[in-house]
C-alpha positions as CSV (number, residue, x, y, z in Angstrom):
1,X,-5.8,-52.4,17.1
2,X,-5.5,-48.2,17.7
3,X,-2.3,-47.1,17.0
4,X,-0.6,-44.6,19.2
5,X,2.6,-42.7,18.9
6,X,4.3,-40.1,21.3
7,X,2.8,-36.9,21.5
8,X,6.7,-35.5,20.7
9,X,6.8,-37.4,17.4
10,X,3.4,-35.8,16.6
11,X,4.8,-32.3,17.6
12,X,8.2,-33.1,15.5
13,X,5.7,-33.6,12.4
14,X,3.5,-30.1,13.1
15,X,7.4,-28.6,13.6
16,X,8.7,-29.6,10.5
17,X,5.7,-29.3,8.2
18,X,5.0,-25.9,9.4
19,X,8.8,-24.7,9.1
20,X,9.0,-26.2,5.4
21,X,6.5,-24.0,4.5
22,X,7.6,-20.8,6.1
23,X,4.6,-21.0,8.9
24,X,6.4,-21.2,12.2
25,X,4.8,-22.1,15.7
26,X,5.8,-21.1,19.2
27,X,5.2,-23.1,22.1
28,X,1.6,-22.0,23.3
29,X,0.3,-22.4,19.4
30,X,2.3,-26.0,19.1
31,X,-0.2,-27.3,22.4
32,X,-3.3,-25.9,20.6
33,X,-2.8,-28.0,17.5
34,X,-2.0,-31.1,19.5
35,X,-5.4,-30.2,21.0
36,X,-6.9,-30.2,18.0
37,X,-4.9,-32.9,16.2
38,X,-6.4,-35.1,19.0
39,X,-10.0,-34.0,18.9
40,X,-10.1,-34.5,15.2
41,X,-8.2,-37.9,15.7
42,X,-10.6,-38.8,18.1
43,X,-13.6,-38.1,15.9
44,X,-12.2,-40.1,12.9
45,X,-10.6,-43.1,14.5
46,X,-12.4,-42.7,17.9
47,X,-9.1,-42.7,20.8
48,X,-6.4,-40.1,21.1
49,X,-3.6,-40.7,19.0
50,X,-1.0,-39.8,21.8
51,X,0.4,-42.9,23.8
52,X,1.3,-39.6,26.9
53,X,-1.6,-38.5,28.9
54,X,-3.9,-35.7,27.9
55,X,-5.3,-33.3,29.9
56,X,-7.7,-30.0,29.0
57,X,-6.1,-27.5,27.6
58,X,-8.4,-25.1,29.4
59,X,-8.4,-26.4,32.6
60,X,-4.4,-27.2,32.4
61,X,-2.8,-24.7,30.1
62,X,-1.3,-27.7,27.8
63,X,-2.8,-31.2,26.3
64,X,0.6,-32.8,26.9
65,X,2.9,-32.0,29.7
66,X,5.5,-33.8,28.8
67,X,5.5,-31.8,25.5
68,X,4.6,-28.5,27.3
69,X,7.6,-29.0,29.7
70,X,10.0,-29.6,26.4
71,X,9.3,-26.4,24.9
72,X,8.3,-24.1,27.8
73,X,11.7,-22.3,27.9
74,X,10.8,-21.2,24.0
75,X,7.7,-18.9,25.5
76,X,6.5,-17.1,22.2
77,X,10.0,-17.5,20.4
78,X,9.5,-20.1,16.6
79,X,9.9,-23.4,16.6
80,X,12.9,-24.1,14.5
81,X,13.2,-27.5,15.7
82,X,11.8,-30.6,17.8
83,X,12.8,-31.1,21.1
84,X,15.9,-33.5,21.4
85,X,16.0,-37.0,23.2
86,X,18.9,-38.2,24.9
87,X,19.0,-41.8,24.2
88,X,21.8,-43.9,25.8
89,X,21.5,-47.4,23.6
90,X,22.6,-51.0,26.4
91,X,26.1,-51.2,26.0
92,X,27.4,-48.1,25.2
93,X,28.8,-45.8,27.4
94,X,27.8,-42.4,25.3
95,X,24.9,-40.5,25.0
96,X,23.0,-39.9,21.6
97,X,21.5,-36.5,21.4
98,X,19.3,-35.9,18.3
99,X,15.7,-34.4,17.3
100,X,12.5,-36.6,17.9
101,X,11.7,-37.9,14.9
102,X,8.4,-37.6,12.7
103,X,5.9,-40.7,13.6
104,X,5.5,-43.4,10.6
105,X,2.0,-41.9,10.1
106,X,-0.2,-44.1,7.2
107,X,-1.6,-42.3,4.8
108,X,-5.1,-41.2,6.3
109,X,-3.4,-40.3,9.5
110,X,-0.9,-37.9,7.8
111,X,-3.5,-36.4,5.6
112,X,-5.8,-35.9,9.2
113,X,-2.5,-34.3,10.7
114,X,-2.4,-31.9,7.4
115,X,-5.8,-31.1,7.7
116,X,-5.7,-29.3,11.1
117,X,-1.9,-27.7,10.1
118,X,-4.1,-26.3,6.7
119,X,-7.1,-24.8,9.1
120,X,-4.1,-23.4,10.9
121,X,-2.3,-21.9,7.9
122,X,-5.8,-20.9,6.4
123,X,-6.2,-18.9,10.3
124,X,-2.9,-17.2,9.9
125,X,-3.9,-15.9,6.3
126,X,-7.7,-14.7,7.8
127,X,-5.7,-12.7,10.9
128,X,-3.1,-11.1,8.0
129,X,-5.8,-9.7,6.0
């Protein structure tokens, strides 16, 4: 069975990994590695990895709008963190307000997801010099 996982988990992952290492991503950058996070996904395990709808980046301007629509507001400005969900658990009468978290990747998914966040970072260092 495929496994999917939401295209903001995925996005939390690229956010963090990239920040830990001093490389940070704006909004427009953040859609063109979930682009290419799903191409190479789909290459290797044959089905996107995002459980959202994808749509062309070229045609559309984003690969996931509900992502897109999260960090819009951001325009060129670093990523310092995910996105928050607002999550309201049955029962209680408060929201919860906190980061999406990372997606509990297996070990040749999260080495995948490093692989295109390393072309990336290799990018970056090919632009500096």
């Amino acid at each position: 069975m495929e496994k999917k996982y939401s295209a903001q988990n995925i996005a939390a992952f690229i956010i963090y990994e990239l920040n830990d290492s001093n490389v940070f991503v704006n909004a427009n950058t953040l859609q063109i590695l979930l682009h290419l996070v799903n191409e190479k996904w789909i290459q290797v395990f044959g089905s996107s990895p995002y459980s959202e709808q994808s749509y062309s980046l070229h045609e559309s301007g984003y690969i996931i709008k509900e992502v897109f629509d999260a960090y819009k507001e951001f325009g060129d400005e670093p990523l310092t963190a995910p996105a928050k969900e607002w999550i309201l658990k049955y029962g209680q009468f408060q929201f919860i307000v906190r980061p999406y978290g990372i997606p509990p990747f297996n070990e040749q998914e999260e080495k995948l997801v490093n692989e295109v966040l390393h072309q990336y970072r290799l990018s970056l260092l090919k632009n500096v010099s």
